[in-house]
C-alpha positions in Angstrom: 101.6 80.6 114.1 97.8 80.5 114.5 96.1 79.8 111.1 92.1 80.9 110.7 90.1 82.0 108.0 86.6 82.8 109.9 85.8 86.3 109.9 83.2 88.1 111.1 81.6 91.3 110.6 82.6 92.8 114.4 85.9 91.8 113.3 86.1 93.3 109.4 85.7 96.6 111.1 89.2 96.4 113.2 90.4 96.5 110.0 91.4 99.6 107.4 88.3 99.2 105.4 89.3 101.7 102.8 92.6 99.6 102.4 90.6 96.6 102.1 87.3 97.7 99.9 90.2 99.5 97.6 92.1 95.9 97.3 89.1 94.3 96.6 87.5 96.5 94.1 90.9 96.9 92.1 91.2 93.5 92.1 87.8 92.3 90.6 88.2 95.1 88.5 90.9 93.9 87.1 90.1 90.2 86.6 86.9 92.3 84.1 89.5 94.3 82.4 92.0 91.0 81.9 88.6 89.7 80.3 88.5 92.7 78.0 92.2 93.1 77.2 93.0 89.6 76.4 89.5 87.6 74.9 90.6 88.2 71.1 94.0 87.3 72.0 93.7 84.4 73.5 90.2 83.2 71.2 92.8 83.0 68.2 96.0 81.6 70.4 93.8 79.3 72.6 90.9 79.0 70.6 88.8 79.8 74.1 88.4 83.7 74.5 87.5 83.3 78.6 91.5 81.4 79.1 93.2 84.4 80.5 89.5 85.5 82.4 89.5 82.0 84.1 93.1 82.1 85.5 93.1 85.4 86.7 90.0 84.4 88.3 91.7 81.1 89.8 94.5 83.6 91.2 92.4 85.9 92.5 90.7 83.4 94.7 93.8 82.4 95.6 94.9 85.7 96.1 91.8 86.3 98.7 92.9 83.1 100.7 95.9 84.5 101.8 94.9 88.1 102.3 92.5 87.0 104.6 94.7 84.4 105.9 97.6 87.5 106.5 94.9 89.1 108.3 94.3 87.0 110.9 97.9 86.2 111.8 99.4 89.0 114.3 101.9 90.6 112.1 104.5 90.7 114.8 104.8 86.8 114.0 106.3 87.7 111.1 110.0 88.8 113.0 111.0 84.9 113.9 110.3 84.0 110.3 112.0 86.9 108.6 115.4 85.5 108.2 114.4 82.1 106.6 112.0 83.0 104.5 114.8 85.7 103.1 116.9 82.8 102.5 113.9 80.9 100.9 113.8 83.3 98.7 117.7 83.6 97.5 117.4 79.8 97.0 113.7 80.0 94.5 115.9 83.2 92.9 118.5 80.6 92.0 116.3 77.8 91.1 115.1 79.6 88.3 118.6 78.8 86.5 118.4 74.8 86.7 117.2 73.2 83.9 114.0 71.5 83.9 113.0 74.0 87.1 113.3 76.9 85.7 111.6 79.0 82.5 112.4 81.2 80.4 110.4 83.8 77.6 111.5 86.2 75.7 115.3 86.0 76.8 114.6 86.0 80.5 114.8 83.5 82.8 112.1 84.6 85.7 110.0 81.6 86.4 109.7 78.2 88.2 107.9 75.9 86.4 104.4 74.1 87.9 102.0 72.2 86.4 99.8 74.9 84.6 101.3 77.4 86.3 104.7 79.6 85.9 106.0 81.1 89.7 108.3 84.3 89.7 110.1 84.2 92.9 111.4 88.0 92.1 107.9 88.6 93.4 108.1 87.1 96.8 111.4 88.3 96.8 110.3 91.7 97.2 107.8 90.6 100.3 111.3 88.5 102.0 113.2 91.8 101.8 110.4 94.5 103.2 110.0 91.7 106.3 113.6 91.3 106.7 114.5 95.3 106.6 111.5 95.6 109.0 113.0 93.2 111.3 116.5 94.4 111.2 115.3 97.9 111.3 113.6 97.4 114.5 116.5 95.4 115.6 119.4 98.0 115.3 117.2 101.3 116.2 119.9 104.0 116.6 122.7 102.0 115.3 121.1 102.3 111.6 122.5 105.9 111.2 126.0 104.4 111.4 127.3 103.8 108.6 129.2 100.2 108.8 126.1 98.9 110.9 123.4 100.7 109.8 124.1 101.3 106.4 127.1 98.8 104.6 125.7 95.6 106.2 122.1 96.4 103.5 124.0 97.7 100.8 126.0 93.9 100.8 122.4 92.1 100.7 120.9 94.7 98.0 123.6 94.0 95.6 123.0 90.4 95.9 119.5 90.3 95.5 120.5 93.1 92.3 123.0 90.9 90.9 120.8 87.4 91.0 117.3 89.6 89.3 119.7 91.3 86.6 121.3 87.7 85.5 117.5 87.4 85.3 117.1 90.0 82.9 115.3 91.4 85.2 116.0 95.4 85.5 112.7 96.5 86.8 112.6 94.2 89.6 116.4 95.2 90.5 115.2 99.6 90.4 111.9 98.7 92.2 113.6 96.4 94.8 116.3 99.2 95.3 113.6 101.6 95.5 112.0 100.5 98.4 115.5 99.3 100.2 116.5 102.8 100.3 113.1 104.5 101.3 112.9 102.4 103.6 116.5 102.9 105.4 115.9 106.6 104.6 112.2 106.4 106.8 114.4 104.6 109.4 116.6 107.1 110.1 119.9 106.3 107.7 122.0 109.4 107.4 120.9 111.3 104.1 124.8 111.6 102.7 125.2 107.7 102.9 122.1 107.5 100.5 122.8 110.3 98.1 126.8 108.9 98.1 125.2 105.3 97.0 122.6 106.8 94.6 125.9 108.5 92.9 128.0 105.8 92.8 125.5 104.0 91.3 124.7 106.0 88.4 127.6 105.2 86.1 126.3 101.2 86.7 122.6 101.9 86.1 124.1 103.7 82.9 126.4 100.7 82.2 123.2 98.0 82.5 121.3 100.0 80.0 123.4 101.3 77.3 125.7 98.7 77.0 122.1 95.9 76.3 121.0 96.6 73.1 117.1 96.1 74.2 117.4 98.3 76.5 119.6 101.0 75.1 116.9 100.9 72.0 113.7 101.5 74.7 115.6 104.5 76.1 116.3 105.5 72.1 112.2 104.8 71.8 111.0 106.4 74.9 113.2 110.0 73.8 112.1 109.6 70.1 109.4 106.8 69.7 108.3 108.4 65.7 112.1 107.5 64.8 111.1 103.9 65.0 107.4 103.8 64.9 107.5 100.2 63.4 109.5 98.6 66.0 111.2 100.1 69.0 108.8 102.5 69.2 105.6 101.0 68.3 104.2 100.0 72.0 104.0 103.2 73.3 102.7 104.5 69.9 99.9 102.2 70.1 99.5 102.9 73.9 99.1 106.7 73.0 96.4 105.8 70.3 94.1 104.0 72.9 94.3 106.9 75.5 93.9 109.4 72.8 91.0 106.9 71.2 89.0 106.9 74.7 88.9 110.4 75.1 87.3 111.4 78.3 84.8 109.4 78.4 86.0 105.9 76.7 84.6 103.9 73.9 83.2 101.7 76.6 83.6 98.4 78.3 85.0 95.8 75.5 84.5 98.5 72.8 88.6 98.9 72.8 89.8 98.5 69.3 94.0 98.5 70.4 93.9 95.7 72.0 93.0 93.8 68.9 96.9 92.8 68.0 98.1 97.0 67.9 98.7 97.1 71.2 101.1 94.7 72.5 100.8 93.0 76.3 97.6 95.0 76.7 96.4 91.9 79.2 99.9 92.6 81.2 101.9 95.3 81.6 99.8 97.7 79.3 96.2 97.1 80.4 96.4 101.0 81.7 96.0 101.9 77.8 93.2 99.4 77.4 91.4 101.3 80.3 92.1 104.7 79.2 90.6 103.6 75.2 87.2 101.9 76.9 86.9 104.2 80.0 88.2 107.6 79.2 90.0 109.8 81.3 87.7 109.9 83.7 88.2 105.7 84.3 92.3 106.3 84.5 92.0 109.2 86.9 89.5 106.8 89.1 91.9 104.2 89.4 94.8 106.5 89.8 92.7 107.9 92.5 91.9 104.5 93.8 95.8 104.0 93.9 96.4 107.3 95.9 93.9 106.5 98.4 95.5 103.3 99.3 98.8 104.7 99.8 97.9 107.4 102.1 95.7 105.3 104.1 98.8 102.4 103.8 101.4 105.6 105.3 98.8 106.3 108.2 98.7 102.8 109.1 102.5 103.2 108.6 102.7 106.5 111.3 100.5 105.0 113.9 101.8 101.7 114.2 102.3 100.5 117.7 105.7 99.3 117.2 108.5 100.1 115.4 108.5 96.9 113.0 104.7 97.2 112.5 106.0 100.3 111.4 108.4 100.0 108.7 106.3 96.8 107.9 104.0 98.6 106.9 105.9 101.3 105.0 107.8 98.9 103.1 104.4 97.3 101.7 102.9 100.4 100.9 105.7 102.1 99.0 106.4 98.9 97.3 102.5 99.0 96.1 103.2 102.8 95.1 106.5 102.4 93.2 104.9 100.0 91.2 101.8 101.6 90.1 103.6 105.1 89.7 106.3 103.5 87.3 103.4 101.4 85.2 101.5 104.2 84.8 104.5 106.3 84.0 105.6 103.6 81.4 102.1 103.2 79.9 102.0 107.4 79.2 105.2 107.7 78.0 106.5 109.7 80.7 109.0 107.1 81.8 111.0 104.6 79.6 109.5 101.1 78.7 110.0 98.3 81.5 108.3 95.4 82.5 106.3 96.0 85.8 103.2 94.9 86.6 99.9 97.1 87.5 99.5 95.6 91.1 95.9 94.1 91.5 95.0 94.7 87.8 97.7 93.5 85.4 97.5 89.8 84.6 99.7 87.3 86.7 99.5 85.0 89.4 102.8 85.4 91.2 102.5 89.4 91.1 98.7 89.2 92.3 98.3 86.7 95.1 101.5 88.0 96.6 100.1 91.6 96.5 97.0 90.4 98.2 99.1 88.7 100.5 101.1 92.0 101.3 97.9 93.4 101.9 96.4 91.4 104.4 100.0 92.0 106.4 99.0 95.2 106.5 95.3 95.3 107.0 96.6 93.5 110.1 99.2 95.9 111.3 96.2 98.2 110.7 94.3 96.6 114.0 97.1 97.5 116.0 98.0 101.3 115.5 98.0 103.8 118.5 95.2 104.2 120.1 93.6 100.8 119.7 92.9 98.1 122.1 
């Protein structure tokens, strides 16, 4: 695999450069608003109100490396490597249960533990998955509208993935995950019934996992009636509505945000949506929802003009994994969709979810400089 960082301006411009100014720009953005969301926080936890600001800075650098380092190697590449670095991925899933390797918070048990630093493997897990259904994909062609070749074999991987993230705790990554898997086979050609007939089967389960946890079963209880429990169960969203409805249209402006100071829980993380809506208005959430949008489309036309079919479902893959994610957080964040745990890609705070996003990214910048019609 060739490795090289140099880029040059004649070479920038093979690239999507409205996928990459929109990666960019959502991403410093979001190392400002981390600033905003979390100084107060961490000033009285850490004593040092730039802590969260420097590490999201440290993993946005990071994150930078290895887009530009995905651009530069020729995504096709990525086919020999698909395999093990799915099976990478099942090992870090299970590392996370070993004592002394893996960490837990709040009941979950997500993380691999580094010095100064806390890895989620679910995150690359999602990456390992879209490159190994690419490479499959392209592998079987016709055969994947069968349904014990083109169907079964995915459904057997799925639920293992599934079943590993929801011993996790880990529900959001399991839907998301199954998400893409099935828009993906669906894109490729899978028969429509074999889908719908899985979707069904799986609705008493999905029903199962969340009524029968009491955390869960409470944030569907909040999310239909949050004023039953405005104290507890229904306090985050509460709050969340009182910092969109705070910024108006035009916001209180940037670090004038009065939720984040202790009402509005995770504002740095999974909520920082609200925190931009309360200090930029409307008119800032329907930016970056815009920003979002454009980033898509240009990710499906890079998708539809692939040269080859796994450049192809590649890049579908990355780009509905990118949309999934920011639909469902902003759904979660407006109340329009139950409480879970996803990240804002590029803006949210996190390592693991950012510099693998970036990384996703430059994959697809580079599948960019090969659609039809270019040299």
């Amino acid at each position: 695999m060739n490795l090289n960082f140099k880029l040059n301006l004649k070479e920038i411009e093979r690239y999507d450069l409205v996928i990459l100014l929109m990666a960019v720009a959502l991403t410093c953005f979001g190392v400002v608003m981390v600033y905003s969301a979390s100084s107060v926080m961490a000033t009285k936890k850490f004593h040092d109100g730039f802590y969260f600001l420097k590490r999201q800075g440290i993993y946005a650098l990071m994150g930078f490396a290895g887009m530009v380092l995905a651009m530069r190697i020729d995504y096709r590449q990525w086919r020999e490597y698909a395999v093990p670095i799915l099976l990478g991925c099942l090992l870090l899933l299970f590392l996370v249960f070993i004592p002394g390797i893996g960490g837990a918070a709040k009941g979950a048990s997500r993380w691999i533990r580094f010095p100064g630093f806390n890895f989620q493997p679910s995150e690359l897990a999602k990456m390992a998955l879209i490159m190994y259904m690419a490479y499959s994909l392209d592998k079987k062609q016709e055969k994947v509208k069968f349904f014990s070749t083109g169907f079964a074999p995915y459904m057997v991987l799925l639920a293992i993935l599934l079943a590993i993230l929801l011993k996790q705790h880990d529900l959001g990554a399991a839907l998301t995950m199954g998400g893409v898997a099935i828009l993906m086979l669906f894109a490729a050609g899978t028969r429509p019934r074999y889908i719908l007939g899985m979707v069904v089967l799986a609705l008493p389960f999905l029903y199962f996992l969340v009524m029968n946890v009491d955390y869960r079963r409470r944030r569907i209880l909040a999310y239909l009636n949050p004023w039953e429990d405005p104290t507890n169960t229904g306090f985050q969203i509460i709050q969340s509505w009182l910092a969109f409805g705070n910024g108006g249209i035009i916001g209180q402006g940037l670090g004038e945000g009065k939720q984040k100071m202790f009402f509005l829980p995770e504002a740095h993380t999974d909520f920082i949506l609200s925190v931009i809506g309360e200090e930029l208005g409307l008119i800032g959430v329907i930016v970056i929802a815009a920003m979002f949008l454009m980033l898509v489309l240009r990710g499906v036309r890079v998708a539809l003009m692939a040269q080859d079919p796994f450049g192809r479902f590649l890049a579908f893959g990355i780009v509905t994994l990118l949309g999934i994610q920011a639909f469902v957080n902003m759904g979660v964040v407006t109340g329009l969709l139950p409480t879970k745990g996803l990240a804002l890609p590029f803006i949210s705070y996190g390592g693991s979810s950012l510099i693998v996003t970036l990384f996703a990214v430059g994959i697809l910048l580079n599948v960019s400089t090969r659609m039809k019609g270019t040299p």
